[in-house]
C-alpha positions as CSV (number, residue, x, y, z in Angstrom):
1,X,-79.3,-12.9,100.0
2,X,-80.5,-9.8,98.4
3,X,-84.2,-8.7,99.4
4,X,-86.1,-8.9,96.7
5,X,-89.1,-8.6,98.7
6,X,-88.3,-5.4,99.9
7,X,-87.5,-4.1,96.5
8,X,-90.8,-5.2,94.8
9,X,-93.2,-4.2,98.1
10,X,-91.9,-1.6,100.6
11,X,-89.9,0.7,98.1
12,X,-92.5,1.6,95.5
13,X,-94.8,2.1,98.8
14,X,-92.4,4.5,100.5
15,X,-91.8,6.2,97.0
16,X,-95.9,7.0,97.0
17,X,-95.6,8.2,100.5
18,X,-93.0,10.5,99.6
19,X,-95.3,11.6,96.6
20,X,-98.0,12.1,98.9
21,X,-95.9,14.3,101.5
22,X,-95.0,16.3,98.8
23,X,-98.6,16.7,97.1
24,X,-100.1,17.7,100.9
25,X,-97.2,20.5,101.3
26,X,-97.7,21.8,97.9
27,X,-101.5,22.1,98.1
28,X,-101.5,23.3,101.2
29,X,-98.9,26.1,100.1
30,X,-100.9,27.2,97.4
31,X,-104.4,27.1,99.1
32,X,-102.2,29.1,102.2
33,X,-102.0,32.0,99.9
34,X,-105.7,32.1,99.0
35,X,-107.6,34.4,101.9
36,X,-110.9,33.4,102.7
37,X,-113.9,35.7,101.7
38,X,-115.0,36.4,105.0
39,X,-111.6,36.6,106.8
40,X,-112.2,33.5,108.8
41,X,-109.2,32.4,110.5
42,X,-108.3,28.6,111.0
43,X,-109.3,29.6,114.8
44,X,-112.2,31.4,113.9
45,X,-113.2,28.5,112.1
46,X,-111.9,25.6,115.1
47,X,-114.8,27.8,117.6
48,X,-117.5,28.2,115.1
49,X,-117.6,24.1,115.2
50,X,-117.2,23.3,118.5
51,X,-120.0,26.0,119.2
52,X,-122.4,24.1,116.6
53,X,-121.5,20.9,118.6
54,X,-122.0,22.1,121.9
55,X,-118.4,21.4,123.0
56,X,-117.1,24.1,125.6
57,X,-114.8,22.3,127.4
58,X,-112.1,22.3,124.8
59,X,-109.5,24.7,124.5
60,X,-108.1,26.3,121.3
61,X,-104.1,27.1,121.2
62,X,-101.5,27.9,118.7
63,X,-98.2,25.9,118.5
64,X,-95.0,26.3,116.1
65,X,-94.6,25.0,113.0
66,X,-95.9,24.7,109.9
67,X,-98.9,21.4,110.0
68,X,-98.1,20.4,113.2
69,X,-101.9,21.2,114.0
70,X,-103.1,18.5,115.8
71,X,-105.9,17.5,118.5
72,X,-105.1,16.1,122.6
73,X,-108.0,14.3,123.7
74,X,-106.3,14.4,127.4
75,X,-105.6,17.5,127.7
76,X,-108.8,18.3,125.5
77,X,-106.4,21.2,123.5
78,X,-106.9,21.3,120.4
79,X,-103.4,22.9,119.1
80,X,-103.1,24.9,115.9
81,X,-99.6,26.0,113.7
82,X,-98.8,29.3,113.1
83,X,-100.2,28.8,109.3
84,X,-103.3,28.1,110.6
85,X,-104.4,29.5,114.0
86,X,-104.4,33.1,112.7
87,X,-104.6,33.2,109.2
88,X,-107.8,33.7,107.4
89,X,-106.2,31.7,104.6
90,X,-108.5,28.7,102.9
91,X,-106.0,25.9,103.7
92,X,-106.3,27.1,107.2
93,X,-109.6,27.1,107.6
94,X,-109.7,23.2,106.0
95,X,-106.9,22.3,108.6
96,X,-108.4,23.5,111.6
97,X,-112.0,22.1,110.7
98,X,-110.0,18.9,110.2
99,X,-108.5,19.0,114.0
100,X,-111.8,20.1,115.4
101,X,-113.7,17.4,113.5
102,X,-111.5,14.9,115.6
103,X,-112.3,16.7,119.2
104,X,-116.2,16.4,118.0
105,X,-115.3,12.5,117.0
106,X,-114.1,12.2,121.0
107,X,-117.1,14.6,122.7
108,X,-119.1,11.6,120.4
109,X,-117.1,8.4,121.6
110,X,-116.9,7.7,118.1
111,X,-115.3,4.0,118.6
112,X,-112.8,4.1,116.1
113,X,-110.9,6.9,117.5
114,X,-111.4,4.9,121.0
115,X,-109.6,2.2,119.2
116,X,-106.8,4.3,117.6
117,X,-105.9,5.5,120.5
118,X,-106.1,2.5,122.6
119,X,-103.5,0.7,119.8
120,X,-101.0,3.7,120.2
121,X,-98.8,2.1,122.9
122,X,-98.4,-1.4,120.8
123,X,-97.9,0.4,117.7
124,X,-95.5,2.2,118.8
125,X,-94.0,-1.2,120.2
126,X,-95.0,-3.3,116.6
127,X,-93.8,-0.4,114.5
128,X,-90.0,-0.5,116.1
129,X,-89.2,-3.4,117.7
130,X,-91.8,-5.9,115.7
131,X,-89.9,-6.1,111.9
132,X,-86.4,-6.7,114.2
133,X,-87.8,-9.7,116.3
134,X,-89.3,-11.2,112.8
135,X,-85.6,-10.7,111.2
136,X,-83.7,-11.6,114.1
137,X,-85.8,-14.9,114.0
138,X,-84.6,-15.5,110.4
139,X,-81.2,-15.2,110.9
140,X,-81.1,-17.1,114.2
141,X,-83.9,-19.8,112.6
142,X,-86.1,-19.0,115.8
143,X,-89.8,-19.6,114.1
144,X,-90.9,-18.2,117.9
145,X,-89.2,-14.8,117.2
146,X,-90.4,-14.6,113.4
147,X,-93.9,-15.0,114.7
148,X,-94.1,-12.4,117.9
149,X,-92.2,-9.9,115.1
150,X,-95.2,-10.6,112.7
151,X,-97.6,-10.7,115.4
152,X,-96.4,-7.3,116.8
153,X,-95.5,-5.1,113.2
154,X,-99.9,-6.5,112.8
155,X,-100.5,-4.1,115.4
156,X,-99.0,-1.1,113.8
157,X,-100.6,-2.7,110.3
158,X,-104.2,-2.7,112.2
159,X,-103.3,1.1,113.6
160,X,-102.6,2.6,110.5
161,X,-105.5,0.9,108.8
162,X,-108.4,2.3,111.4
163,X,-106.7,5.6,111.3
164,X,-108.2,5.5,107.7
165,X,-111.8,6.2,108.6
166,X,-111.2,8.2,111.6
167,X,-109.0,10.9,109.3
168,X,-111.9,10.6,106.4
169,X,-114.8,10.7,109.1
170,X,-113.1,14.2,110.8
171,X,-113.3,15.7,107.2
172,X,-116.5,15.1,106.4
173,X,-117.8,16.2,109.5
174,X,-115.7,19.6,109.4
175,X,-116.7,19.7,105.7
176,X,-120.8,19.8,106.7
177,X,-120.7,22.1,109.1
178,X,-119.1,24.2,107.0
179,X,-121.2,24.2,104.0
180,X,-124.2,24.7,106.5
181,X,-122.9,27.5,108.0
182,X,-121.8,29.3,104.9
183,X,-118.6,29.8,106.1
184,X,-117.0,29.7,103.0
185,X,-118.0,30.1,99.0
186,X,-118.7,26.7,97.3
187,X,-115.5,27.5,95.2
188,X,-113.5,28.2,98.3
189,X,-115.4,24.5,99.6
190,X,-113.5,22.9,96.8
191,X,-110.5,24.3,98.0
192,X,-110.7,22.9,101.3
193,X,-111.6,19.3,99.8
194,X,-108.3,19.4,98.0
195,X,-106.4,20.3,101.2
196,X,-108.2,17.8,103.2
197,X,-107.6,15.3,100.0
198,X,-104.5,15.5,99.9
199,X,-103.4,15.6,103.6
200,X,-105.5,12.2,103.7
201,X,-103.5,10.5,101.0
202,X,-100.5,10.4,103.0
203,X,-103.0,8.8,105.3
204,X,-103.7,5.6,102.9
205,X,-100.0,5.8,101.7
206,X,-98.9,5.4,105.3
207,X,-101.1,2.5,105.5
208,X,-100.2,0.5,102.2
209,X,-96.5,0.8,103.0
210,X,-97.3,-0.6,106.2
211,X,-99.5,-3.6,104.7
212,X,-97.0,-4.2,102.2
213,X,-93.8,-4.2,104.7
214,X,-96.0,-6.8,107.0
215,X,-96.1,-8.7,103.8
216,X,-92.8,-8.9,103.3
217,X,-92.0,-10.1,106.6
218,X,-94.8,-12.9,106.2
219,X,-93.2,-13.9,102.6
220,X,-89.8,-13.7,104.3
221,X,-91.2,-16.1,106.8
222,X,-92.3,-18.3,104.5
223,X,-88.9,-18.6,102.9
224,X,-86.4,-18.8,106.0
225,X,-89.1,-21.7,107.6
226,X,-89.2,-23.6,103.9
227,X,-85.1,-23.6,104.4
Protein backbone atom coordinates (compact mmCIF):
# COMPACT_ATOMS: atom_id res chain seq x y z
CA UNK A 1 0.00 0.00 0.00
CA UNK A 2 1.26 3.32 -0.77
CA UNK A 3 2.10 5.62 2.37
CA UNK A 4 0.10 8.16 2.34
CA UNK A 5 1.02 9.01 5.75
CA UNK A 6 4.38 9.65 4.97
CA UNK A 7 3.42 11.81 2.08
CA UNK A 8 1.06 14.14 3.90
CA UNK A 9 3.44 14.29 7.41
CA UNK A 10 7.13 13.50 7.14
CA UNK A 11 7.81 15.04 3.56
CA UNK A 12 6.50 18.59 3.87
CA UNK A 13 8.51 18.35 7.38
CA UNK A 14 11.83 17.34 5.82
CA UNK A 15 11.18 19.87 2.98
CA UNK A 16 11.09 22.78 5.92
CA UNK A 17 14.18 21.31 7.39
CA UNK A 18 15.94 21.52 4.22
CA UNK A 19 14.60 25.28 4.00
CA UNK A 20 15.85 25.81 7.21
CA UNK A 21 19.47 24.35 6.52
CA UNK A 22 19.60 26.42 3.75
CA UNK A 23 18.38 29.77 5.50
CA UNK A 24 21.20 29.09 8.53
CA UNK A 25 24.05 28.65 5.76
CA UNK A 26 22.99 31.64 3.93
CA UNK A 27 22.71 33.95 6.85
CA UNK A 28 25.47 32.92 8.32
CA UNK A 29 27.44 33.47 4.89
CA UNK A 30 26.35 36.89 4.64
CA UNK A 31 26.75 37.93 8.40
CA UNK A 32 30.52 35.99 7.90
CA UNK A 33 31.45 38.80 5.58
CA UNK A 34 30.38 41.60 7.92
CA UNK A 35 33.63 42.34 10.50
CA UNK A 36 32.78 43.38 13.77
CA UNK A 37 33.53 47.04 14.89
CA UNK A 38 35.84 46.20 17.50
CA UNK A 39 37.63 43.29 15.78
CA UNK A 40 36.26 40.74 18.24
CA UNK A 41 36.93 37.34 17.17
CA UNK A 42 34.44 34.40 17.76
CA UNK A 43 37.31 33.40 20.42
CA UNK A 44 37.66 36.69 21.66
CA UNK A 45 34.18 36.69 22.22
CA UNK A 46 33.87 32.59 23.64
CA UNK A 47 36.62 34.15 26.75
CA UNK A 48 34.99 37.35 27.35
CA UNK A 49 31.81 35.14 28.61
CA UNK A 50 33.24 32.59 30.30
CA UNK A 51 35.29 35.35 32.23
CA UNK A 52 31.84 37.22 33.12
CA UNK A 53 30.64 33.79 34.39
CA UNK A 54 33.54 32.89 36.33
CA UNK A 55 34.23 29.72 34.31
CA UNK A 56 38.07 28.92 34.12
CA UNK A 57 38.15 25.52 33.74
CA UNK A 58 37.08 25.31 30.18
CA UNK A 59 39.19 25.28 27.33
CA UNK A 60 38.74 27.19 24.01
CA UNK A 61 40.00 25.19 20.68
CA UNK A 62 39.56 25.53 16.93
CA UNK A 63 38.43 22.50 14.85
CA UNK A 64 37.82 22.22 10.88
CA UNK A 65 35.07 22.94 9.14
CA UNK A 66 32.73 25.35 8.53
CA UNK A 67 29.68 25.23 11.74
CA UNK A 68 31.00 22.39 13.20
CA UNK A 69 31.41 24.71 16.41
CA UNK A 70 30.19 22.87 19.13
CA UNK A 71 30.54 22.44 23.09
CA UNK A 72 32.00 18.95 25.15
CA UNK A 73 30.75 18.99 28.53
CA UNK A 74 33.31 15.93 29.25
CA UNK A 75 36.06 17.06 28.08
CA UNK A 76 34.88 20.74 29.10
CA UNK A 77 36.35 22.01 25.32
CA UNK A 78 34.52 24.17 23.95
CA UNK A 79 35.49 23.65 20.02
CA UNK A 80 35.32 26.42 17.46
CA UNK A 81 35.37 26.15 13.21
CA UNK A 82 37.74 27.86 11.33
CA UNK A 83 34.85 30.56 10.37
CA UNK A 84 34.58 31.30 13.72
CA UNK A 85 37.56 30.88 16.16
CA UNK A 86 39.56 33.55 14.43
CA UNK A 87 37.52 35.71 12.63
CA UNK A 88 36.31 38.99 13.94
CA UNK A 89 33.32 38.54 11.65
CA UNK A 90 29.55 39.15 13.23
CA UNK A 91 28.28 35.69 12.52
CA UNK A 92 31.27 34.46 14.43
CA UNK A 93 30.94 36.26 17.21
CA UNK A 94 26.96 35.09 17.47
CA UNK A 95 28.22 31.35 17.00
CA UNK A 96 30.69 31.29 19.53
CA UNK A 97 28.48 33.11 22.20
CA UNK A 98 26.05 30.46 21.17
CA UNK A 99 28.55 27.49 22.18
CA UNK A 100 29.74 29.33 25.22
CA UNK A 101 26.17 30.02 26.32
CA UNK A 102 25.85 26.07 26.49
CA UNK A 103 29.30 25.51 28.67
CA UNK A 104 27.69 28.41 31.07
CA UNK A 105 24.16 26.20 30.92
CA UNK A 106 26.53 23.09 32.30
CA UNK A 107 28.89 25.22 34.96
CA UNK A 108 24.88 26.12 35.98
CA UNK A 109 23.33 22.43 35.98
CA UNK A 110 20.74 23.87 34.02
CA UNK A 111 18.49 20.61 34.10
CA UNK A 112 17.44 20.54 30.69
CA UNK A 113 20.80 20.23 29.23
CA UNK A 114 21.19 17.33 32.13
CA UNK A 115 18.32 15.79 30.48
CA UNK A 116 19.51 16.23 26.79
CA UNK A 117 22.35 14.66 27.44
CA UNK A 118 21.16 11.89 29.56
CA UNK A 119 18.54 10.96 26.44
CA UNK A 120 21.51 10.88 23.89
CA UNK A 121 22.23 7.02 24.16
CA UNK A 122 18.33 6.08 23.61
CA UNK A 123 17.91 8.60 20.98
CA UNK A 124 20.37 7.50 19.27
CA UNK A 125 18.79 3.86 19.75
CA UNK A 126 14.88 5.37 19.09
CA UNK A 127 16.09 7.42 16.17
CA UNK A 128 17.56 4.21 14.18
CA UNK A 129 16.44 1.19 15.24
CA UNK A 130 12.79 2.48 16.82
CA UNK A 131 10.68 3.36 13.17
CA UNK A 132 12.17 -0.30 11.93
CA UNK A 133 10.80 -2.35 15.00
CA UNK A 134 7.28 -0.33 14.58
CA UNK A 135 7.35 -1.37 10.64
CA UNK A 136 8.70 -4.65 11.04
CA UNK A 137 5.73 -5.17 13.55
CA UNK A 138 3.30 -4.22 10.78
CA UNK A 139 4.39 -6.41 8.30
CA UNK A 140 4.88 -9.43 10.57
CA UNK A 141 1.35 -8.35 12.58
CA UNK A 142 3.54 -8.34 15.92
CA UNK A 143 1.45 -5.49 17.95
CA UNK A 144 4.59 -6.22 20.59
CA UNK A 145 7.15 -4.96 17.96
CA UNK A 146 4.86 -1.90 16.68
CA UNK A 147 4.69 -0.79 20.29
CA UNK A 148 8.66 -0.99 21.55
CA UNK A 149 9.17 0.86 17.81
CA UNK A 150 6.77 3.59 18.98
CA UNK A 151 7.95 3.52 22.42
CA UNK A 152 11.63 3.86 21.31
CA UNK A 153 11.34 6.60 18.02
CA UNK A 154 9.29 8.74 21.58
CA UNK A 155 12.61 8.90 22.86
CA UNK A 156 14.26 10.57 20.04
CA UNK A 157 10.69 12.69 19.73
CA UNK A 158 11.21 13.79 23.57
CA UNK A 159 15.21 14.58 22.70
CA UNK A 160 14.62 16.74 19.97
CA UNK A 161 11.76 18.53 21.70
CA UNK A 162 13.94 19.51 25.09
CA UNK A 163 16.73 20.40 22.78
CA UNK A 164 14.24 23.30 21.93
CA UNK A 165 14.81 25.40 25.04
CA UNK A 166 18.27 24.36 25.79
CA UNK A 167 19.35 25.87 22.03
CA UNK A 168 16.90 29.08 22.76
CA UNK A 169 18.16 29.44 26.54
CA UNK A 170 22.13 29.41 25.22
CA UNK A 171 21.16 32.37 22.99
CA UNK A 172 19.74 34.40 25.11
CA UNK A 173 22.17 34.06 27.56
CA UNK A 174 25.13 34.77 24.99
CA UNK A 175 22.84 37.57 23.66
CA UNK A 176 22.82 39.50 27.41
CA UNK A 177 26.14 39.34 28.04
CA UNK A 178 26.76 40.70 25.04
CA UNK A 179 24.60 43.75 25.01
CA UNK A 180 26.05 44.40 28.65
CA UNK A 181 29.37 44.32 27.71
CA UNK A 182 29.08 46.47 24.58
CA UNK A 183 30.77 44.05 22.64
CA UNK A 184 29.01 44.83 19.72
CA UNK A 185 26.81 47.92 18.03
CA UNK A 186 23.03 47.44 18.58
CA UNK A 187 22.91 47.04 14.69
CA UNK A 188 25.66 44.56 14.74
CA UNK A 189 23.19 42.91 17.95
CA UNK A 190 20.61 42.41 15.24
CA UNK A 191 22.91 40.65 13.23
CA UNK A 192 23.73 38.17 15.65
CA UNK A 193 19.88 37.60 16.40
CA UNK A 194 19.41 36.61 12.82
CA UNK A 195 22.33 34.25 12.91
CA UNK A 196 21.24 32.75 16.17
CA UNK A 197 17.46 32.77 14.53
CA UNK A 198 18.11 31.06 12.01
CA UNK A 199 20.59 28.42 13.16
CA UNK A 200 17.58 27.70 15.77
CA UNK A 201 14.96 27.05 13.11
CA UNK A 202 16.65 24.10 12.03
CA UNK A 203 16.33 23.41 15.65
CA UNK A 204 12.29 23.36 15.68
CA UNK A 205 12.27 21.94 12.05
CA UNK A 206 14.30 18.94 13.40
CA UNK A 207 11.79 18.62 15.94
CA UNK A 208 8.43 18.81 13.93
CA UNK A 209 9.69 16.27 11.45
CA UNK A 210 10.41 14.11 14.26
CA UNK A 211 6.78 14.64 15.91
CA UNK A 212 5.24 14.33 12.71
CA UNK A 213 7.26 10.88 11.64
CA UNK A 214 6.18 9.46 15.38
CA UNK A 215 2.76 10.29 14.12
CA UNK A 216 2.87 8.50 11.31
CA UNK A 217 4.09 5.42 12.90
CA UNK A 218 1.17 5.79 15.56
CA UNK A 219 -1.48 6.33 12.60
CA UNK A 220 0.20 3.41 10.79
CA UNK A 221 -0.39 1.51 13.97
CA UNK A 222 -3.67 2.29 14.14
CA UNK A 223 -4.32 0.91 10.64
CA UNK A 224 -2.28 -2.45 10.51
CA UNK A 225 -3.99 -3.38 14.31
CA UNK A 226 -7.71 -2.24 12.72
CA UNK A 227 -6.74 -5.03 9.89
Amino acid sequence: MFDYYYLILVVPAVILSLIAQIMVQSTFKKFSKIPSSKGVTGKDAANLLLRENGINDVSIEAVKGSLTDHYDPGAKKLRLSETVFAVPSIAAVGVAAHETGHAIQHARAYRPLGLRSGLVPVANIGSTVGPWCAIMGLILNRPVFITIGIFLFSAAVLFYLVTLPVEFNASARAMAILKDQNVLTDDELKGVKKVLTAAAMTYVAAAITALMSLLRLILLSRGGRKR
